[in-house]
ROTORFI-29922 format. One record per residue (C-alpha): residue number from 1; z, y, x. Coordinates in steps of 0.05 Angstrom, whole numbers. Layout:
<nodes>
- n_pz_py_px
- NUM_Z_Y_X
...
</nodes>
This chain:
<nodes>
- n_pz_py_px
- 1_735_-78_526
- 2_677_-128_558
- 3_614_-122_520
- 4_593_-177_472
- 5_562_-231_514
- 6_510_-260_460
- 7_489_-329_460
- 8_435_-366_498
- 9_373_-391_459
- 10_373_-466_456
- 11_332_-494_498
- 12_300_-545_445
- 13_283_-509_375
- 14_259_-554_313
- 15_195_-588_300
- 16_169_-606_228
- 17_122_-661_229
- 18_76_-638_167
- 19_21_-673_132
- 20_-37_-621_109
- 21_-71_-677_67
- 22_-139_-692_65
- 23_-179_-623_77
- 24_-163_-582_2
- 25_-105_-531_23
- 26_-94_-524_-50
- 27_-57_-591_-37
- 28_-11_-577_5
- 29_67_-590_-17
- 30_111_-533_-38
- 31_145_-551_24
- 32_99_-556_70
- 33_82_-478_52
- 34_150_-467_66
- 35_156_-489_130
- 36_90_-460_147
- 37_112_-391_126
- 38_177_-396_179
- 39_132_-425_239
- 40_135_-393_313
- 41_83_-436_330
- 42_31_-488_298
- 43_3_-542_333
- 44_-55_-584_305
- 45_-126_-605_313
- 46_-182_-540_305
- 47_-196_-576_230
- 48_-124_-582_211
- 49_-111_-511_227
- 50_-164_-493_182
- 51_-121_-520_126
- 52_-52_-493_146
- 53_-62_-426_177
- 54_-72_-387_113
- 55_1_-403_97
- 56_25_-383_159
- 57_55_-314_176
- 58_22_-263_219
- 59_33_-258_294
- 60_48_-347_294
- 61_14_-383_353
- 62_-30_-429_350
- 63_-27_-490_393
- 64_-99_-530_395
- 65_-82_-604_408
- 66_-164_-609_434
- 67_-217_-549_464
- 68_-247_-509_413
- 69_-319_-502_440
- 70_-334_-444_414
- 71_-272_-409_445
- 72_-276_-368_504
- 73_-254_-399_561
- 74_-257_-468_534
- 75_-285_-527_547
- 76_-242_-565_594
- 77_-206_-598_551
- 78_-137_-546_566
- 79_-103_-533_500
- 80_-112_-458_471
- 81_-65_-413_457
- 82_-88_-356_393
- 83_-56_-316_346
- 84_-77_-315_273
- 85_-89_-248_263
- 86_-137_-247_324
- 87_-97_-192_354
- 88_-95_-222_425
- 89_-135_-259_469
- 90_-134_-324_480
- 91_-91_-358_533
- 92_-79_-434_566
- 93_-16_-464_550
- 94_21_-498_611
- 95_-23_-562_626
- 96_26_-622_590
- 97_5_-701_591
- 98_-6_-719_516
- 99_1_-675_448
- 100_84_-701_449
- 101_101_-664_511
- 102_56_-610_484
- 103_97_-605_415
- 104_166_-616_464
- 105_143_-558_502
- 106_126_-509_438
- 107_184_-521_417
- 108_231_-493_480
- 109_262_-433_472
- 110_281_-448_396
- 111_216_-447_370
- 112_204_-476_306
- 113_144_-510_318
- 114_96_-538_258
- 115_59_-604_280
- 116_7_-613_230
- 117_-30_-664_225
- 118_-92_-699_177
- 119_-65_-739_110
- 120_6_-761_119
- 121_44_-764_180
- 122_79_-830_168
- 123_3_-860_181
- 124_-19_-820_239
- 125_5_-869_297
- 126_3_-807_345
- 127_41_-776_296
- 128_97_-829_302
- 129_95_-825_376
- 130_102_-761_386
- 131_175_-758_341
- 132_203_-819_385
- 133_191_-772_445
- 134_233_-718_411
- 135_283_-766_388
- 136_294_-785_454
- 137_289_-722_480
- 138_342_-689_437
- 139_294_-647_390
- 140_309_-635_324
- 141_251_-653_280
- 142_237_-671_200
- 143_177_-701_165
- 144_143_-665_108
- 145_103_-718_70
- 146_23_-702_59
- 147_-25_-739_13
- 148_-59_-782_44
- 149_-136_-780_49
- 150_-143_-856_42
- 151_-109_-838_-27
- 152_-137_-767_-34
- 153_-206_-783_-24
- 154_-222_-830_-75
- 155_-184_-784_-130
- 156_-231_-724_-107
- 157_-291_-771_-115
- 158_-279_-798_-184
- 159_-266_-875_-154
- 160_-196_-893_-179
- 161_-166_-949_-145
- 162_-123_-993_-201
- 163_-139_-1012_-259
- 164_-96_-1035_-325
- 165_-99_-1102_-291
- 166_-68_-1080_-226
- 167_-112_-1105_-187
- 168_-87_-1109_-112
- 169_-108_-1056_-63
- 170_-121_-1061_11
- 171_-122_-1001_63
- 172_-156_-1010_125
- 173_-176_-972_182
- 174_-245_-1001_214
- 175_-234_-968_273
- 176_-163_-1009_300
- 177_-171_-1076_248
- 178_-175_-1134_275
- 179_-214_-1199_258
- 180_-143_-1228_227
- 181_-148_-1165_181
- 182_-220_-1171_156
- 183_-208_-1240_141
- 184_-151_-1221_96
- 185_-189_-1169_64
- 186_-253_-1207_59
- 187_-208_-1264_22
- 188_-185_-1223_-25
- 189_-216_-1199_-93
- 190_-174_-1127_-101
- 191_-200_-1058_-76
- 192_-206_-1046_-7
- 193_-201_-976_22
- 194_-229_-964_83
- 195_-230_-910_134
- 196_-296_-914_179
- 197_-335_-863_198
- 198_-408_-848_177
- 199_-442_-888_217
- 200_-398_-944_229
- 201_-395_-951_146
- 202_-452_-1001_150
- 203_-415_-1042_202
- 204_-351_-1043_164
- 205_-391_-1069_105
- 206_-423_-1128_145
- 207_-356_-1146_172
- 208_-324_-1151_96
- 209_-392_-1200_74
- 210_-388_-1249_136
- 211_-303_-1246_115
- 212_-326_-1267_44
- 213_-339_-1212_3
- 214_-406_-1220_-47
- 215_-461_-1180_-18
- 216_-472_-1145_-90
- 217_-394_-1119_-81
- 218_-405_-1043_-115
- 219_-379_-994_-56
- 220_-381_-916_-50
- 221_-377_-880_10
- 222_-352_-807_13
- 223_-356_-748_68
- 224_-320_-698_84
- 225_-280_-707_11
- 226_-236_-665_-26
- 227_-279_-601_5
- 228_-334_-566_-27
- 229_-389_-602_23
- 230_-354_-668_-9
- 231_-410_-720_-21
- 232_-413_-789_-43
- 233_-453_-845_-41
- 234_-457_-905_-88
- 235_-490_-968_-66
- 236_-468_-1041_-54
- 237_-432_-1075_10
- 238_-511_-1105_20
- 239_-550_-1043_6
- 240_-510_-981_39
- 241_-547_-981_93
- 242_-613_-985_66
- 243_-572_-925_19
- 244_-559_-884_73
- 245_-629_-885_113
- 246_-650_-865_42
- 247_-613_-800_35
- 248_-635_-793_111
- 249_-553_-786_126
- 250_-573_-840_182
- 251_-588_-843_241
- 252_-565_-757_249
- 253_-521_-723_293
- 254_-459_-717_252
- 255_-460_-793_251
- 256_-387_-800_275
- 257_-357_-754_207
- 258_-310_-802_185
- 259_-311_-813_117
- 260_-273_-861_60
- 261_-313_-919_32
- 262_-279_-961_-29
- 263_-305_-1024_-41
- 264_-287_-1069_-106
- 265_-311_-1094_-170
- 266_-270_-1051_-221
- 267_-262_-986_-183
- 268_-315_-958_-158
- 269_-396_-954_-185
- 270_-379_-970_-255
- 271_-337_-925_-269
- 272_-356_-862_-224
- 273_-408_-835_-275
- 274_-361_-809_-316
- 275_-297_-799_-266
- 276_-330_-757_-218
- 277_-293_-691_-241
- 278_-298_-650_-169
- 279_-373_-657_-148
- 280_-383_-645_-223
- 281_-365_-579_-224
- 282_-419_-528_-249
- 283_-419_-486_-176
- 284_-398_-548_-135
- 285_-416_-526_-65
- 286_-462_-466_-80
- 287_-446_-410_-37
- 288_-445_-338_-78
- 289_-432_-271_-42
- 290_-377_-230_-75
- 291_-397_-155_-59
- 292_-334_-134_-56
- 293_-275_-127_-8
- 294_-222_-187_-8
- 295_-176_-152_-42
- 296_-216_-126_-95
- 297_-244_-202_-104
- 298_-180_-235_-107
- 299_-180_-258_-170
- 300_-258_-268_-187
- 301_-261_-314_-110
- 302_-204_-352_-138
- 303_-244_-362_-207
- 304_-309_-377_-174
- 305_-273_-435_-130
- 306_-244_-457_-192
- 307_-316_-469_-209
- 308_-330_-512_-143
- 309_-363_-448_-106
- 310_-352_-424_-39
- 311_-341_-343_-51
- 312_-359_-304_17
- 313_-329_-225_6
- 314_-378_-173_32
- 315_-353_-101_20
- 316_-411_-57_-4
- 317_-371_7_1
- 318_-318_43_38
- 319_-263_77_5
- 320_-237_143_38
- 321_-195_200_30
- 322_-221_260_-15
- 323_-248_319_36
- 324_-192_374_10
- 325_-132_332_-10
- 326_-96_391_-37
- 327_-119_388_-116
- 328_-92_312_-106
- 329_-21_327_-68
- 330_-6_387_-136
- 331_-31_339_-181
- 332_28_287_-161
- 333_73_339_-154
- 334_59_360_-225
- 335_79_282_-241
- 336_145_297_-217
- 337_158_369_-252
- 338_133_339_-324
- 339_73_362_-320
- 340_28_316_-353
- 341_34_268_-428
- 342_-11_209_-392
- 343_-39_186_-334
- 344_-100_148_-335
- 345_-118_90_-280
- 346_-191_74_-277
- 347_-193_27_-217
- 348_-151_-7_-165
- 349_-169_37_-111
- 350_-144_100_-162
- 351_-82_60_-165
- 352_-78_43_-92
- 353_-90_131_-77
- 354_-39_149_-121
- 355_14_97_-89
- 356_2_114_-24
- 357_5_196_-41
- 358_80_173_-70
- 359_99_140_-3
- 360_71_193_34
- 361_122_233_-3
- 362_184_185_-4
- 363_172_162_-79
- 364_169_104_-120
- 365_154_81_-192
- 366_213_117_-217
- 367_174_178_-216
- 368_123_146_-273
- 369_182_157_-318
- 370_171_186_-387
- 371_100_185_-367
- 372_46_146_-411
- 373_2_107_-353
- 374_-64_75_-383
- 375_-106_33_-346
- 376_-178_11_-345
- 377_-186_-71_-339
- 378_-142_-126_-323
- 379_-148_-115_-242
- 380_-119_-47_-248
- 381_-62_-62_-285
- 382_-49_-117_-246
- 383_-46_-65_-195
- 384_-2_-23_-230
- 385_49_-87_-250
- 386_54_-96_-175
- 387_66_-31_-158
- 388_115_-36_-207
- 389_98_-3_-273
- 390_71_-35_-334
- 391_15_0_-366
- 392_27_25_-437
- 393_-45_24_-457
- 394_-98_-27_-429
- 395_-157_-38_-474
- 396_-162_-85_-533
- 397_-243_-95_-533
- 398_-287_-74_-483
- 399_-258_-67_-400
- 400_-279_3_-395
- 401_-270_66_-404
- 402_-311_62_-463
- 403_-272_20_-488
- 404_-205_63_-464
- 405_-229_115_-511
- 406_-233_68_-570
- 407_-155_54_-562
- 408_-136_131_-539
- 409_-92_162_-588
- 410_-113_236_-605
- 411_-75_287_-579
- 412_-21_311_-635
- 413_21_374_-631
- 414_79_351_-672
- 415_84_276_-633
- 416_54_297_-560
- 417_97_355_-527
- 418_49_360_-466
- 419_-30_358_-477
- 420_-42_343_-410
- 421_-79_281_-377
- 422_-73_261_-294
- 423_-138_229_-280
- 424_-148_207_-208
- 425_-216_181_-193
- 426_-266_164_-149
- 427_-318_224_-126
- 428_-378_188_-157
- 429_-344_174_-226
- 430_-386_182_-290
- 431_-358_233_-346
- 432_-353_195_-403
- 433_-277_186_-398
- 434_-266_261_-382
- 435_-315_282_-443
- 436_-273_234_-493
- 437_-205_259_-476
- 438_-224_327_-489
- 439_-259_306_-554
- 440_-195_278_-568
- 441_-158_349_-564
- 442_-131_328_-482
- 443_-131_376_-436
- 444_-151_342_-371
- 445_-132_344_-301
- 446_-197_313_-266
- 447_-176_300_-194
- 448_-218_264_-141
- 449_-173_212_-120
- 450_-218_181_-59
- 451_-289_181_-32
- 452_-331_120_-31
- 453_-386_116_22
- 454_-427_56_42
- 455_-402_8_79
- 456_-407_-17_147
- 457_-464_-68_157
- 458_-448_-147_155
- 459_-442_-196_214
- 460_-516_-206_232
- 461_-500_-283_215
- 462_-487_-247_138
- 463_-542_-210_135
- 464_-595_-263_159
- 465_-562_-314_98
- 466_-574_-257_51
- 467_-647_-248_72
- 468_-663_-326_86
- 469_-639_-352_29
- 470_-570_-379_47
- 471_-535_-361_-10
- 472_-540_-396_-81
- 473_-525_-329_-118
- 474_-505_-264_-115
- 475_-455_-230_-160
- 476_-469_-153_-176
- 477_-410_-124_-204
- 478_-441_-42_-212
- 479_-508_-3_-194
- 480_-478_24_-129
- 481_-466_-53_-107
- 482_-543_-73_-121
- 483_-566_-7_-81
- 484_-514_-19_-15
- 485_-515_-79_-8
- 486_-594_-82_-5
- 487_-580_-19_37
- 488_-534_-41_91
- 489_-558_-114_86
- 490_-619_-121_63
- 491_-654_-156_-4
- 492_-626_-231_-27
- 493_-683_-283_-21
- 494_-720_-300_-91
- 495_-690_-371_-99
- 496_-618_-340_-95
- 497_-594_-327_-167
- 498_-577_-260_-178
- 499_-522_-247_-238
- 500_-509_-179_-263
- 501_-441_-144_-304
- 502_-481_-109_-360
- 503_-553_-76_-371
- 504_-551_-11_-332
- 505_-534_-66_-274
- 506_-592_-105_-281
- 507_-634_-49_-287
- 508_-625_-24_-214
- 509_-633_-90_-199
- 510_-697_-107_-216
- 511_-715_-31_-199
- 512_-702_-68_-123
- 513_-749_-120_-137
- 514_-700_-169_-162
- 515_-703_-227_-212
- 516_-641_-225_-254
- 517_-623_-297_-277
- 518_-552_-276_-314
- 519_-520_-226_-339
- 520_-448_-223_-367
- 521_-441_-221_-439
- 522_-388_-163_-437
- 523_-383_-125_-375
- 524_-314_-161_-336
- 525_-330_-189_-270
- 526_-294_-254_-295
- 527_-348_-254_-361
- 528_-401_-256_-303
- 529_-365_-313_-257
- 530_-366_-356_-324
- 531_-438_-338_-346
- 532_-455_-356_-267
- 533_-415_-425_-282
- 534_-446_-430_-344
- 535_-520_-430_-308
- 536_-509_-471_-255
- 537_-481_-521_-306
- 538_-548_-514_-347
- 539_-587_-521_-278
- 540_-542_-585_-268
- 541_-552_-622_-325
- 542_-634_-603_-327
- 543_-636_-643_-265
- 544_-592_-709_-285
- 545_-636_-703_-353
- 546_-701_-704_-312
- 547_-673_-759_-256
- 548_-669_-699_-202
- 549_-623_-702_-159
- 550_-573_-640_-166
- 551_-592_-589_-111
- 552_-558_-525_-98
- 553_-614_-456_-98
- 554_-613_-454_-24
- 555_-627_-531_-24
- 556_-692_-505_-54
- 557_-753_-474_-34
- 558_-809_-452_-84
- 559_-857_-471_-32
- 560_-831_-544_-24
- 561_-838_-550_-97
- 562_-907_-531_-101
- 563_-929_-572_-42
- 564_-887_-637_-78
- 565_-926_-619_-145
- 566_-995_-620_-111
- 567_-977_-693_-78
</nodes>
């Protein structure tokens, strides 16, 4: 019999032309995730990939429509070739005319190629182009919608653009309209929304006066919207200029940025005072260091951005295994053989030691059963859920293992046929759980679990921001946090706020020569994110009460302040 003969790849694979909005990737579509997620290859501009690679899976390529500067190699204009995990180097692609033969050539072999662009696709003219040429070039493509920044803009910036009286609105793009089109514009009395860039905005507000608009027309003009460096201005078509030079945004560098200005008499100053939800937000653009590693800070990064932060994960310590694993290998066989009544979870990392000692040995959460499992805090049973087992005992008050022991039953001959407790830990654990279990009639197995040691050093870039002041705050989630990060990084700058989980926290602290400016009213690491967001919402409205502007603590300096109070 012949062997199988297996067919050839098609020479064209399928290209989704995806819209990754106007900068937030929390608004991408559902869809657009999905395709991300089954891309070979991605091909975008160095600011769209920003937004989209997160959602893509490891090992995809990553096609740059324009030279990344900073790249190696770059520079003359060739389009890059990387891999999102950073695994390889990077590599030209084939030289190709224009980004359509570039996407047409991704796609041989069949790839399924991602072409993500800014907004929406259906109003990126390139966009368009580039799906005639694989229309007539046979390639399979489909169009995943985006929101558009034109629309997206103005909702991150508090400016909505109807009213109850429907009033008529106008998009234009200053860069491609025509004199026919400001005329139309200028003629008419609805919003306009226009796309400019920073400083053209001045320009595109002339050309709306001379077309008939009043001069006292309120306008806003936002940057870099729907991003935590979002900002907006508020002025009229006659005084944006004057505005700008103001804020000294103009004349500067960054001058091209393109950025959204709204212009019309219902929609935009009047009502932004009390619309302007995003930049509201009580950490809205204030960078805080997390000391902890990205999986540890999952959840708090995701509660801080909730808060309008920018979270930047710097892991303090190192976990490793214990020096003589061999009390920890008969300690999980004795899970097996029925050894033990409970087993007690303290931490994620405990968790994460104790699954990995199971694979090592071919098990799985099966073998937790008939076993009691109690954990310490909502991040380790989280842990434990995922790892597939549901905690029996979690505690009802404080997230510790105080607070363990105030829920612990006490052990009972007649109810408990085995008075023994697993409890895998770190080396440098206190005893207070230990001591309580055996008040409680336990015997207990006390196993080191893992080693911490002190991390690695951060990038110099890291450590320079922690000493110079470039972060708004710091959150200290233990002693040992305080001490290595000041160790391997050096001491925060005085106008960074410095929030602490509990007493013993602070203490070491301020033993460093800090200034403590919140602590958590309980100790949970999500307590201290919202006592963080409830300061920098007292700092916030201090400042709108005084007529300050709103500044972020690295905005700041206490020597600007004095020299401004002495004027």
């Amino acid at each position: 019999m012949s062997p199988t003969t297996l067919p050839a790849p098609p020479e064209h694979g399928h290209v989704t032309f995806l819209g990754a909005g106007p900068g937030d990737p929390g608004l991408l579509t559902l869809r657009a995730v999905e395709a991300l997620a089954n891309a070979d290859v991605l091909v975008a501009e160095h600011e769209v990939l920003d937004v989209v690679r997160t959602h893509a899976r490891q090992g995809v390529a990553e096609v740059h429509t324009d030279a990344d500067p900073s790249a190696p190699g770059t520079g003359t204009g060739t389009p890059q070739l990387t891999v999102v995990d950073g695994a390889s180097t990077t590599a030209p692609v084939p030289a190709v005319r224009d980004a359509a033969h570039l996407v047409m050539e991704a796609a041989r072999g069949g790839r399924r190629v991602v072409r993500a662009v800014s907004g929406d696709p259906g109003l990126d003219a390139y966009a368009a182009e580039e799906m005639l040429a694989c229309a007539s070039a046979g390639v399979p493509f489909e169009v995943v919608p985006g929101i558009a920044t034109a629309v997206g803009v103005p909702a991150y910036a508090g400016v909505p653009l109807r009213d109850a009286q429907g009033a008529d609105v106008r998009f234009v793009d200053a860069r491609t309209a025509s004199d026919r089109c400001w005329t139309e514009v200028g003629a008419s009395d609805g919003t306009v929304v226009v796309s400019t860039t920073l400083d053209s905005v001045a320009a595109a507000a002339g050309e709306l006066v001379s077309a008939g608009r009043k001069p006292d027309t309120p306008l806003t003009v936002t940057v870099a919207g729907t991003t935590t460096r979002q900002r907006t201005w508020q002025a009229t078509l006659g005084t944006i200029a004057q505005t700008l030079k103001q804020a000294k945004v103009l004349p500067s560098p960054d001058g091209g940025r393109p950025v959204i200005a709204v212009v019309g008499e219902r929609s935009a100053a009047a009502q932004r005072d009390r619309l302007a939800w995003f930049e509201s937000k009580p950490l809205f653009g204030w960078k805080v260091l997390v000391p902890r590693t990205k999986e540890q800070a999952a959840s708090l990064s995701d509660q801080l951005r909730s808060y309008g932060a920018v979270p930047h994960e710097v892991p303090t310590i190192a976990v490793e295994p214990p020096r003589t694993p061999q009390q920890m290998e008969r300690a999980v066989k004795g899970l097996v053989t029925g050894r033990y009544e409970w087993i007690a979870f303290t931490s994620v990392n405990a968790v994460k030691a104790v699954r990995e000692k199971f694979e090592e040995y071919g098990l799985d959460a099966r073998a937790f059963a008939g076993i009691k499992v109690a954990a310490v805090g909502e991040q380790t049973a989280n842990a434990l859920i995922a790892f597939g087992v549901k905690p029996d005992l979690v505690p009802s008050g404080e997230q510790s293992a105080a607070g363990l022991l105030e829920d612990w039953p006490p052990y009972d001959p007649v109810f408990d046929p085995i008075d023994r407790v697993f409890l895998p830990r770190a080396d440098i654990a206190t005893e207070t759980l230990v001591a309580g279990l055996i008040e409680l009639g336990w015997e207990v197995d006390d196993v080191t679990a893992y080693r911490t040691v002190r991390a690695s050093p951060p990038p110099a870039e890291t450590r320079e921001a922690i000493k110079g002041g470039g972060f708004d705050a710091v959150l200290f989630t233990s002693s040992s946090t305080v001490r290595n990060l000041v160790g391997i990084a050096g001491k925060p700058h005085n106008v960074t706020v410095i929030a602490c989980i509990g007493p013993a926290t602070a203490k070491t602290a301020e033993e460093h020569g800090l200034r403590v400016d919140v602590m958590a009213p309980e100790p949970s690491v999500h307590k201290l994110a919202e006592a963080l967001a409830d300061f920098g919402m007292r700092r916030r409205m201090a400042a709108l009460e005084a007529g300050d502007p709103v500044t972020r603590p690295s905005e700041r300096r206490p020597g600007a302040r004095r020299r401004r109070s002495t004027t």
